[in-house]
N, C-alpha and C positions, 0 to 999 in steps of 0.2 A: 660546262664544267671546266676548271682551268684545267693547265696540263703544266706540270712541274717534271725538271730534268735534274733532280736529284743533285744539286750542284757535279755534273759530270766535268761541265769545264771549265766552272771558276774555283775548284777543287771546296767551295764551302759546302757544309750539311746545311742546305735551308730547312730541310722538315725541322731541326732542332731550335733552328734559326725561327724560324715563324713560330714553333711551338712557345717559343720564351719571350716571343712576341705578342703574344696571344695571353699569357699568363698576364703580363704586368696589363694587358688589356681588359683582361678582366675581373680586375681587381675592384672596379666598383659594384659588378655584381656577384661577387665575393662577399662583400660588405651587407650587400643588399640581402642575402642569402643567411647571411649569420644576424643581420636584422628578423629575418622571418621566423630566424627558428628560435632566437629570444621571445618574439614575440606570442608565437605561440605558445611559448614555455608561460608567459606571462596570463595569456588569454586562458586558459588551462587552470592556473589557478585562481585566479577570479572568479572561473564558472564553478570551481568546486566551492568558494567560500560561498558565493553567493546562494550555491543550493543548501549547504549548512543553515547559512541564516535565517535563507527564506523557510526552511522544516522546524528552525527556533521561535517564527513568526506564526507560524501555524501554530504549533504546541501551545503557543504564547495565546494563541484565537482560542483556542480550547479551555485553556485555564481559564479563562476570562468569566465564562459563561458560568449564571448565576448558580447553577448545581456544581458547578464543576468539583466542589471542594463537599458537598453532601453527600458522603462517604458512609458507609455504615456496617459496620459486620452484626449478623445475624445468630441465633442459636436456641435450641429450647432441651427443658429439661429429661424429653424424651425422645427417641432415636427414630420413634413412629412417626414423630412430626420432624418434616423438613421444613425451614423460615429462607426465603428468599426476597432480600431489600432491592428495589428500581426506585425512582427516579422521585422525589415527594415524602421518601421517607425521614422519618427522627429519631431518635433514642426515647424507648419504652419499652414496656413490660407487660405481658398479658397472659391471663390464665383462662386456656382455652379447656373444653372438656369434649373429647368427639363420642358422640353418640352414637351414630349409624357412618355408615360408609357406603358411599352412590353402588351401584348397580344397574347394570340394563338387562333390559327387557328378555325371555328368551321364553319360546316357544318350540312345542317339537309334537311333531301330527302324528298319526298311527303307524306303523309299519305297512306296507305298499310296494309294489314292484312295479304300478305304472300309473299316473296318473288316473283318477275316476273319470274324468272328460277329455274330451280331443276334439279341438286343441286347448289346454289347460287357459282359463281366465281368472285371475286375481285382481284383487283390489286392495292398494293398502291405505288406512286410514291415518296419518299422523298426530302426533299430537295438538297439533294445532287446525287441525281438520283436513286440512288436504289431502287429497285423494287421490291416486296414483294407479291406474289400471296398466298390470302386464296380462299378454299374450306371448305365450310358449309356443315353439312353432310344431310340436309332436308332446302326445303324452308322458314322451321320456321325461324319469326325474330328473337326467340331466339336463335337459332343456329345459327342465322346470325353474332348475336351478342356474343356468346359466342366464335364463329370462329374468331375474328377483334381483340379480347382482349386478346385471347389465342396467337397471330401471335405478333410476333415481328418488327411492322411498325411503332411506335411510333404513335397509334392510339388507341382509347379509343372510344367506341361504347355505346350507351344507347338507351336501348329502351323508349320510351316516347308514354303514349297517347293522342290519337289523336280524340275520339268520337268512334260512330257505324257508319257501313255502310248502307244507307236510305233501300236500295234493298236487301242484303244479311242477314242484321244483326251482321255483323263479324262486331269484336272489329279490331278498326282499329290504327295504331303507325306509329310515326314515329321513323325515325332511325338516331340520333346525334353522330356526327364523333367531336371529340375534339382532337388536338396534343397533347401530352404530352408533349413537350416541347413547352415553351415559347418562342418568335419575330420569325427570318425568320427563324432560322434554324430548326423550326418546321414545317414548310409549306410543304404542301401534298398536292394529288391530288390520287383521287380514280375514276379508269377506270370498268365500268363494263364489263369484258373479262378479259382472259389469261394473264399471262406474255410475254409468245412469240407472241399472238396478239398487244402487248401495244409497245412491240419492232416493230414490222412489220405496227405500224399505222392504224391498223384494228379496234383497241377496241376504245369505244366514253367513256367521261367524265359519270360519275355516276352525273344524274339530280339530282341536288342538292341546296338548297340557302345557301348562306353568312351570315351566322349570323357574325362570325367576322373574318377579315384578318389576318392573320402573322404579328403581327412587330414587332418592336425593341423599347425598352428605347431609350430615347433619352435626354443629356444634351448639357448645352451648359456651356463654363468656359468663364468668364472674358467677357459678352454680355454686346454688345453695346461699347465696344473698340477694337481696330484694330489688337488686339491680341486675337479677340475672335474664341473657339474655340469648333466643334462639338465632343461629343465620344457616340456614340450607345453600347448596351447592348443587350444579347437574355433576359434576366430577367432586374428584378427592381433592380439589386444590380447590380452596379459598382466598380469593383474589381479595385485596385490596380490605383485608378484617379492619386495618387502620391504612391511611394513605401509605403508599409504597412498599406494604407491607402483605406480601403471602404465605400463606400456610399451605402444605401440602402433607396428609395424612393417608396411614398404610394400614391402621390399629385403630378399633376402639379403643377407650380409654376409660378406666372405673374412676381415675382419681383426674384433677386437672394438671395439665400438661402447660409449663409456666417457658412461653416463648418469650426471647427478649434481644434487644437490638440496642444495638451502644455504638458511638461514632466510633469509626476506625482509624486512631490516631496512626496506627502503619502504613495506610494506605494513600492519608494525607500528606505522613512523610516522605513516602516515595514519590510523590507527585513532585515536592521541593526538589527531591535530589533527583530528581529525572532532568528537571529545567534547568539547576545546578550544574549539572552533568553533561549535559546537552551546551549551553553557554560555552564552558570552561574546555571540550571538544574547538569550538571555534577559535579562542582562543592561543588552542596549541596551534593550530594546525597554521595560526597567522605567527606564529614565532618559531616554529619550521622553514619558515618562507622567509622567515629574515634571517636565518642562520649563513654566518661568515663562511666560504669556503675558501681552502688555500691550492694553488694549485702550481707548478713549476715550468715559470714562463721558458721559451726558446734560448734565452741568454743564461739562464740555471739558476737564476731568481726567481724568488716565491710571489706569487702572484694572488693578493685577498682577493675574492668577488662577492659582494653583497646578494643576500635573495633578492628573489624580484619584489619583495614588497618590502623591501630594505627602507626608499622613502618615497613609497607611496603613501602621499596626502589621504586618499578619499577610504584607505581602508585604516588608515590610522584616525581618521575621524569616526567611523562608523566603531571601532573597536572603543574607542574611549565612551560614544554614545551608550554603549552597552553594559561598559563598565558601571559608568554614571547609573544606570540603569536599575543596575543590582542592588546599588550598595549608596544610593544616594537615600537619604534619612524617611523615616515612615512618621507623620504626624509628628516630627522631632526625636521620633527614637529611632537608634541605628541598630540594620538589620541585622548586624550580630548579636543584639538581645535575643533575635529567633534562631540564633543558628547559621545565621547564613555574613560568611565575612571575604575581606578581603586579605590573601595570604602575597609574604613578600614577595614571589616570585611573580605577584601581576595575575594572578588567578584566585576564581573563587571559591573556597571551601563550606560544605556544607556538614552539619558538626549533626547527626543525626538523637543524638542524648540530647543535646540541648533543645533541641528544635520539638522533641517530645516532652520536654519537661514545660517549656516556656505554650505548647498545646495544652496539656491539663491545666496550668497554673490561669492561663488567660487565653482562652479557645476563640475567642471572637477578637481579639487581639491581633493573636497569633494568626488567624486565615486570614484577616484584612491585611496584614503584612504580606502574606504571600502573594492576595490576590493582587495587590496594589503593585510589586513587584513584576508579577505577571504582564498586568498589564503594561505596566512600561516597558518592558522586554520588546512585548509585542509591536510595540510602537516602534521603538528602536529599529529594531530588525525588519519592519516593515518599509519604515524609512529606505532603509540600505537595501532592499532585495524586490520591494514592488516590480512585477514586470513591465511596469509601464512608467516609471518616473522614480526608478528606485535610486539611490548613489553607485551601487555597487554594478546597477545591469546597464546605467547610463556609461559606464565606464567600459563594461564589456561592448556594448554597442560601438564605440570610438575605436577600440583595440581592434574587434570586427573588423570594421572600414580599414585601418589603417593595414591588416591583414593581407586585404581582398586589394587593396594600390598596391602592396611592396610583390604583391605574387604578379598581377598586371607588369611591373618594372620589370621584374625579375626575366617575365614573358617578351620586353620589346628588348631586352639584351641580349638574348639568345638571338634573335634576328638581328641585333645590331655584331653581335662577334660574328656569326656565320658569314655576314657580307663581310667584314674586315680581313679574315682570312681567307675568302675566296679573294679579294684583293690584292694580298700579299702572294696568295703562291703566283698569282696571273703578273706580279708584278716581277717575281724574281723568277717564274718563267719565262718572263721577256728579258731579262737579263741574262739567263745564260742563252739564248736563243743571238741576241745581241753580242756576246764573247764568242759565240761561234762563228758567225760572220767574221769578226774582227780576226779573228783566228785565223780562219781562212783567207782572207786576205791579205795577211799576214806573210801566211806560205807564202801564198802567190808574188808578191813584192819579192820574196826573200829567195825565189827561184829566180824570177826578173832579174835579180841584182846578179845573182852567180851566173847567169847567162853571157851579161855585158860584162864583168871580170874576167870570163873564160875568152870571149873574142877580144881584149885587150892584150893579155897575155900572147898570145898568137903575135 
């Protein structure tokens, strides 16, 4: 480590001396430093546009797809039936009439306070024949019941009470079998005995009452004309009466119940002004970035500085790409016949009356515009934002690199001023080390001389 004498004997302050040395020293990584933090400023918004885009490009993939714009609201003339439109559906009308409404199965055995055998053996038959043997580990009914619901028979067991017994005093239940699924293909039948007895006809019916049977939903379409026509359900919802189309019922019904499904021009229009809206978001936020700032240089003049995408090339092409995009003609007509235009300020507006009006007036028209728009959006945006050969992430890539060098530079200048000013003070601690010598030697001479002066005088 050098060793500095604080200019003691050539009366200068070197620490001020080397410090203002050191300053103008380091003025290229000064430079280099107000490079990085522009740059960063830069690299920052780039990766914000570019996530914009790429979430415009996305959106832009979603519209695209052949449903994206088969849209439909749903409704029927009674509050018993719920209509819910997916994926296949269209605009239609249907007069439904429900007749029954599904139910499952429920059975409930005599009242009991323990099992008649031990260790209790059931068998449950389903509807489609399979056969499901439980074993309870005690003739408790709760083990009876915790064995029925632990067993995979589509069967749901509860204990219920039932009173005391007059004679014993035991607390006496019954024991309720319910289907877990609902109409026929819920129905069961529980044997008490084996599996291999129920196969061989040996095991008898588990004595039981009917609270309720298996059935089905049941509707009728178009009753009372010669086209009318039955559809059963295992539940209250009737999937798929017409493609895309469900019905979900609470109520019999004595008269028919007139469901119907209409495109939902609302819903198409939000989609426009989402992608409108979504666009015209990237748009501000790239003329944010080019907004003038003034600021008041060191001499007390004002000082303009451009945003950082003041004139950058590669986002001033991507933005016109998107522009073009919008509002470049559909089949020769301009997409301000649908609503959608370009306003003077460089942005685009979406006129929500028109763009509903010019749907009813011309509906296939009017979505082939949109979609067509769409798609090109898509493209657009994809262009600029692809992560692997996009404009926008090729450009963050380079800004990266040049990041990751000027932080490296910035790195070998700290090492290059540390030796310059271990240099300087070892330098101009050899210089007063060097005045001192001189110094003293000085005396020395200047004692010499008065010595021989003194014996002359003599």
């Amino acid at each position: 480590m050098g060793i500095s004498l604080g200019g003691l004997v050539s009366g200068l302050n070197t620490a001020d001396l080397i410090k203002s040395l050191m300053a103008v020293e380091a003025i290229p990584q000064n430079l280099l430093q107000n490079k990085y933090v522009s740059t960063q400023n830069y690299l920052k918004s780039l990766q914000t546009l570019n996530s914009s885009v790429a979430a415009l490009a996305e959106l832009g993939k979603n519209g695209m797809k052949p449903d994206a714009l088969d849209l439909y609201t749903a409704s029927s003339s009674d509050k018993s039936a719920t209509v819910t439109v997916s994926k296949g559906a269209g605009a239609t009308q249907l007069d439904v009439t429900v007749e029954k409404l599904a139910q499952s199965q429920q059975l409930v055995t005599d009242a009991m306070a323990t099992w008649p055998t031990d260790p209790p053996v059931l068998t449950v038959k389903s509807a489609d024949g399979t056969l499901t043997e439980i074993t309870a580990e005690s003739s408790s009914l709760f083990d009876v019941v915790s064995a029925i619901n632990a067993a995979d028979a589509g069967v749901q067991a509860t204990r219920v009470a039932s009173g005391v017994d007059a004679v014993t005093g035991d607390t006496l239940y019954r024991l309720q079998l319910t289907a877990k699924e609902s109409g026929t293909a819920g129905a069961f039948t529980v044997y008490d005995g084996t599996k291999a007895a129920v196969t061989a006809g040996t095991a008898g019916q588990l004595t039981a009452t009917t609270i309720r049977s298996a059935e089905n939903a049941e509707v009728t379409l178009w009753k009372g004309t010669a086209a009318a026509q039955t559809i059963t359900s295992s539940s209250n919802t009737f999937t798929d009466l017409v493609p895309g189309i469900s019905v979900a019922v609470t109520a019999t019904s004595a008269t028919p119940i007139t469901v119907t499904v209409a495109r939902d021009d609302k819903a198409i229009g939000k989609v426009a002004e989402t992608l409108i809206g979504k666009l015209n978001e990237i748009f501000d936020f790239i003329a944010t970035k080019r907004t003038l700032t003034t600021t008041t240089g060191a001499d007390g003049k004002p000082v303009v500085t451009g945003g950082v995408f003041s004139s950058d090339s590669t986002v001033r092409d991507a933005e016109q790409k998107l522009m073009n995009a919008a509002s470049a003609p559909i089949n020769g007509r301009s997409p301000s016949e649908f609503g959608i235009s370009i306003t003077k300020g460089g942005r685009m507006e979406f006129d929500a009356e028109k763009f509903a009006k010019s749907l009813a007036a011309d509906p296939a028209a009017t979505q082939n515009a949109l979609t067509v728009i769409t798609t090109r959006l898509e493209e657009a945006a994809r262009l600029a934002s692809d992560k692997y050969d996009g404009q926008i992430t090729a450009k963050i890539t380079g800004q990266t690199a040049l990041s990751k060098d000027i932080t490296t530079q910035i790195a070998d200048w700290d090492r290059r001023l540390a030796l310059r000013e271990d240099t300087l003070k070892r330098t101009y601690s050899a210089l007063e080390v060097q005045l001192s010598k001189l110094n003293a030697q000085s005396s020395w001479i200047g004692s010499q001389l008065a010595g021989l002066n003194s014996g002359n005088s003599q």
